[in-house]
C-alpha positions as a Python dict, from the first residue, in 0.01 Angstrom:
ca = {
    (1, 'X'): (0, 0, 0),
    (2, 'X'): (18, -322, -170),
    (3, 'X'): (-348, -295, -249),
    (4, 'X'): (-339, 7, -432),
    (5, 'X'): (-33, -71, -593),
    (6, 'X'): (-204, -382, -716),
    (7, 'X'): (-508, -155, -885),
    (8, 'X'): (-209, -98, -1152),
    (9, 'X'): (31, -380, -1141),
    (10, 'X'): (-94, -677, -1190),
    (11, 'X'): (304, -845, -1079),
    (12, 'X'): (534, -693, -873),
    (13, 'X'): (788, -759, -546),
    (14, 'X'): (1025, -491, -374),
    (15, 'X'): (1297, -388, -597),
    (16, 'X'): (1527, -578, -373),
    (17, 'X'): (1366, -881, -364),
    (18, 'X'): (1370, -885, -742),
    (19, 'X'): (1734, -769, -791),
    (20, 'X'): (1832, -1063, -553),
    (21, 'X'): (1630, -1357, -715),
    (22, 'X'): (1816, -1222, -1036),
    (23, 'X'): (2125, -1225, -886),
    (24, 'X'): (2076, -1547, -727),
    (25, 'X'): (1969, -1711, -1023),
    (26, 'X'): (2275, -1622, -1277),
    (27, 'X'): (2475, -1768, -962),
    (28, 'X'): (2355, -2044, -1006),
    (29, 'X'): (2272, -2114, -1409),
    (30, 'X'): (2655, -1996, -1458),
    (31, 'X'): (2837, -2189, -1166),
    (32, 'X'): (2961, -1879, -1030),
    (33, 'X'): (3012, -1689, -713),
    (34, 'X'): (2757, -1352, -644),
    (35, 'X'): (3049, -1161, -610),
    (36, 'X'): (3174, -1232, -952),
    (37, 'X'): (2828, -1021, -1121),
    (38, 'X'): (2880, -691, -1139),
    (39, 'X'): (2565, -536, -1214),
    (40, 'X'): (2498, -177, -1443),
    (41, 'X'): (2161, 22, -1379),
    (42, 'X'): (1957, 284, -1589),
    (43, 'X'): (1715, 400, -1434),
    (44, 'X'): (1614, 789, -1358),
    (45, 'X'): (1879, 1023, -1210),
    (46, 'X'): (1568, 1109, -931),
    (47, 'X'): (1713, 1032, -596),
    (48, 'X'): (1425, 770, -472),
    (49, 'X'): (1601, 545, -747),
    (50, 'X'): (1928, 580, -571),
    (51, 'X'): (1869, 542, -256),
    (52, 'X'): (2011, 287, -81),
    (53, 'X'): (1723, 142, 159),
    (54, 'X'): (1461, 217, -89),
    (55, 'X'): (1631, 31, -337),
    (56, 'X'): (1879, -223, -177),
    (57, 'X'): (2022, -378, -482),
    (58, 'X'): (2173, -683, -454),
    (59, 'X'): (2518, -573, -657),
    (60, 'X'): (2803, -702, -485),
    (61, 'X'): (3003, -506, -709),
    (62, 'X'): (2824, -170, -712),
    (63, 'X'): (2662, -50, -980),
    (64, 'X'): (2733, 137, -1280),
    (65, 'X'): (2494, 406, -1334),
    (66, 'X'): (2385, 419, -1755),
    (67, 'X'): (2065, 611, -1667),
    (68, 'X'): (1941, 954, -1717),
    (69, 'X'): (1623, 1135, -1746),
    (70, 'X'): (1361, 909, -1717),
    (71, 'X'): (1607, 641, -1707),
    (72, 'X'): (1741, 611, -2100),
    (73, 'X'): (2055, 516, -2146),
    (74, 'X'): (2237, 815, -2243),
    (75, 'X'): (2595, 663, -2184),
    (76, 'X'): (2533, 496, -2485),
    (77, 'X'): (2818, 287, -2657),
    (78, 'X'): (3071, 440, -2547),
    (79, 'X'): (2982, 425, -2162),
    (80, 'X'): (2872, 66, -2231),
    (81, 'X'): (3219, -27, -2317),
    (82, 'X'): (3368, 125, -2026),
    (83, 'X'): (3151, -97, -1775),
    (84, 'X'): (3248, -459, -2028),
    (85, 'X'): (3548, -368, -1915),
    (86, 'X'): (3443, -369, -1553),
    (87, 'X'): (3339, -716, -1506),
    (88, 'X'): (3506, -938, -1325),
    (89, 'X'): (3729, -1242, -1423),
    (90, 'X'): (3505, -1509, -1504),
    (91, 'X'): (3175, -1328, -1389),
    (92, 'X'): (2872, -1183, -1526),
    (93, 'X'): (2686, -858, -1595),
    (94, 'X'): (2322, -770, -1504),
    (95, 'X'): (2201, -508, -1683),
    (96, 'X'): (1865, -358, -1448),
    (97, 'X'): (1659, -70, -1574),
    (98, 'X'): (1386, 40, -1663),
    (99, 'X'): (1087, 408, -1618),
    (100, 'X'): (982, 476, -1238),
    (101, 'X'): (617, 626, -1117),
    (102, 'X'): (519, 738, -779),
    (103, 'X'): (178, 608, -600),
    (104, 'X'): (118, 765, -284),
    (105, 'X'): (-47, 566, 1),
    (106, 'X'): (-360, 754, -79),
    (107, 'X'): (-353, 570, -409),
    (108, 'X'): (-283, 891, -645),
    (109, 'X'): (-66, 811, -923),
    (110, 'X'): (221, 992, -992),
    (111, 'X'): (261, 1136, -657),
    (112, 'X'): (407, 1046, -400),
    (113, 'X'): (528, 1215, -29),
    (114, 'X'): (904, 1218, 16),
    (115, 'X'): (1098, 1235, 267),
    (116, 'X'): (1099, 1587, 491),
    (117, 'X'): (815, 1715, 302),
    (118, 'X'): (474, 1801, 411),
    (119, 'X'): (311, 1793, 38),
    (120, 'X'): (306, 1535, -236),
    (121, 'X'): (575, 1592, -518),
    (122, 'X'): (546, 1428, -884),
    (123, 'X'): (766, 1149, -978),
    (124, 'X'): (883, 1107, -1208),
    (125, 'X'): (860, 1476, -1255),
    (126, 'X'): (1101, 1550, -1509),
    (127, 'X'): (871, 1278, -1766),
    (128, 'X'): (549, 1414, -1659),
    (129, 'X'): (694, 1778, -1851),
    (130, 'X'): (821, 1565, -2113),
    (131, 'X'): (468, 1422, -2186),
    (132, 'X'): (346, 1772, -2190),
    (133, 'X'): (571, 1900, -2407),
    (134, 'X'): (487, 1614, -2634),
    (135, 'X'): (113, 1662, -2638),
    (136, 'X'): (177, 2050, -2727),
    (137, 'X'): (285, 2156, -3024),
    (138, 'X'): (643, 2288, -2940),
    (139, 'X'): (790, 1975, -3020),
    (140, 'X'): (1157, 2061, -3217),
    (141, 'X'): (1471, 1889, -3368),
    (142, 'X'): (1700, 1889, -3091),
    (143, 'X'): (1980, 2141, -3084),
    (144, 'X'): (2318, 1960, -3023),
    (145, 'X'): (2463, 2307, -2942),
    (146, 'X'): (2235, 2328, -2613),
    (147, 'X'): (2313, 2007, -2417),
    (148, 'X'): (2084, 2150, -2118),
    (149, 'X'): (1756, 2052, -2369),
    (150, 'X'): (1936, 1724, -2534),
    (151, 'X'): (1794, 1484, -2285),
    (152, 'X'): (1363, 1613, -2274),
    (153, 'X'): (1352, 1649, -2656),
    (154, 'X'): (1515, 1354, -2738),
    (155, 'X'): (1270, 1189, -2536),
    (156, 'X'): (988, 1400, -2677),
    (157, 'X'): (1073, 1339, -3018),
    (158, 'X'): (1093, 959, -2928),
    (159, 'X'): (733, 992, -2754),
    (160, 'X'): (558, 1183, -3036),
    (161, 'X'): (434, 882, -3236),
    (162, 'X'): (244, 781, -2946),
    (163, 'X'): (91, 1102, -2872),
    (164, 'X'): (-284, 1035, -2912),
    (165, 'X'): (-219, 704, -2733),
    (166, 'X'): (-129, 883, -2403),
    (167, 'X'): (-385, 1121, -2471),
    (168, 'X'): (-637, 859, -2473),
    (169, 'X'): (-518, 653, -2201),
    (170, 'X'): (-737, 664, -1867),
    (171, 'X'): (-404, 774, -1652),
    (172, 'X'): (-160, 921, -1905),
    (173, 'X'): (135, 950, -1703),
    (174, 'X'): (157, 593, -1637),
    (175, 'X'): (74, 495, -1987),
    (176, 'X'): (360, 729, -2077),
    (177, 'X'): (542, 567, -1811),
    (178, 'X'): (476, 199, -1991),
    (179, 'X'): (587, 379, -2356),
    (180, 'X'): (919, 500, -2194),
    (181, 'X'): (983, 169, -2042),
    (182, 'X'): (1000, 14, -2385),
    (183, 'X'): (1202, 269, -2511),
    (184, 'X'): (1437, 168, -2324),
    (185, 'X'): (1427, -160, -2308),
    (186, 'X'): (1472, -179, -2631),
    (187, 'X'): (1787, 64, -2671),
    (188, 'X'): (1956, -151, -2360),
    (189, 'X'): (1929, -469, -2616),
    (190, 'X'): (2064, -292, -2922),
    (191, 'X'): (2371, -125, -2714),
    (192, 'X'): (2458, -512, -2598),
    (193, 'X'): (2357, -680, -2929),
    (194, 'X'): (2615, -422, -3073),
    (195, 'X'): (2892, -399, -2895),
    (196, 'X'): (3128, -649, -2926),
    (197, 'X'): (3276, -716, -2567),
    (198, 'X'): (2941, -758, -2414),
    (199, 'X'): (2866, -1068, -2711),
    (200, 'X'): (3241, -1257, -2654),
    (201, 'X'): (3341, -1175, -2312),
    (202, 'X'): (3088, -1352, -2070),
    (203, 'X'): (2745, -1396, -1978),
    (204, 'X'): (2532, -1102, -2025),
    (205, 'X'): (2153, -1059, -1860),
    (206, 'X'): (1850, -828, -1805),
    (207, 'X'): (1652, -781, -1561),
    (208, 'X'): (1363, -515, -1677),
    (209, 'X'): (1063, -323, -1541),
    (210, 'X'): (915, -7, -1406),
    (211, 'X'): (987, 101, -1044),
    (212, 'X'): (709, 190, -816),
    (213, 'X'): (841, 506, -579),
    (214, 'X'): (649, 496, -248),
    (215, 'X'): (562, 745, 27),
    (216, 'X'): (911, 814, 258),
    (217, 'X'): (1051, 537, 387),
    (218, 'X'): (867, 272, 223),
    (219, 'X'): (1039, 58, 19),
    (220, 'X'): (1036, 88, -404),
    (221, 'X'): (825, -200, -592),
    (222, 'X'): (944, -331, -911),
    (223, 'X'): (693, -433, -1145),
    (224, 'X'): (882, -718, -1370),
    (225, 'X'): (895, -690, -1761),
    (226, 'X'): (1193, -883, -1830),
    (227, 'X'): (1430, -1126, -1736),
    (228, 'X'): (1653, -1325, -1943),
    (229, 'X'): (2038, -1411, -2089),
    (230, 'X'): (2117, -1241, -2427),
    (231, 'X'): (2376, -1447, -2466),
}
């Protein structure tokens, strides 16, 4: 598995092992317990990103969940304040996050076998429909009267700039996957940058990438953008 994973990442470690050096490490720059970091995720609602032994964050808190389709932080703001609010006495917040792609143990990308299921299902399925609803031309200002279509065409209409670039690219779904990624990466910094609990209150970190979903019980990868104190 590690192999084949490797014909596509160049760097990556089990998402546990990466949430725990993280973890470790703000322990230690900021003098403080573990237990003190509370830690907030956005990441896809799909359920390989939530599950506990695929995953196995190190969050001794829990987690506070930012993420929806695709993983972009939809709570925005306002949901952003609710978690500063969360973090401990003299502790620390970890923001993780980041876009998620299957690759099945036969190497195909964007697939993978899950869990009491005989066939190979997408993942992340709901952005593979985005992407082709971005390289057709039904693309549409987004109709804040149906909230069931809010989510995809926001994240078409993000995603439409770059359409000839994921057209072009050998696998598109997983250059699509890289374009998301940055997406939100860089609405994570602007909600922290902005909001002025998260730039007064404590420490604040990131820890960024793109999860690799594997076949059943195999663990998730974590392919390592970012890590790093905002402030």
């Amino acid at each position: 598995m590690l192999e084949i994973i490797s014909q596509h990442f160049e760097k990556f470690s089990t998402m546990s092992e990466a949430s725990r050096i993280a973890v470790l490490e703000i322990a230690e720059r900021e003098g403080i317990d573990m237990k003190k970091i509370i830690v907030a995720t956005s990441f896809c609602f799909d359920e390989l990103n939530h599950h506990q032994a695929k995953m196995n964050l190190h969050s001794p808190q829990g987690t506070f969940i930012m993420g929806g389709l695709a993983g972009y932080p939809f709570v925005g703001n306002i949901g952003l304040t609710a978690f500063a609010d969360h973090v401990p006495d003299g502790g620390a917040a970890l923001f993780i996050f980041g876009s998620h792609i299957g690759i099945s143990c036969t190497g195909e990308v964007g697939k993978i076998k899950r869990v009491g299921q005989k066939r190979h299902t997408n993942t992340c399925g709901a952005l593979m429909m985005v992407q082709n609803h971005v390289l057709s031309s039904e693309i549409h200002e987004v109709d804040a009267a149906d909230y069931s279509a809010f989510q995809p065409e926001f994240l078409a209409i993000r995603l439409l700039p770059m359409a000839d670039d994921i057209r072009k690219a050998e696998v598109p779904i997983l250059k699509t996957t890289h374009l998301v990624y940055d997406e939100i990466e860089n609405e994570i910094l602007k909600l922290i940058i902005n909001n002025p609990l998260l730039q007064s209150e404590f420490p604040v970190y990131i820890l960024g990438g793109i999860v690799i979903n594997t076949d059943e019980t195999l663990p998730n990868y974590f392919s390592q953008k970012v890590f790093r104190k905002v402030h």
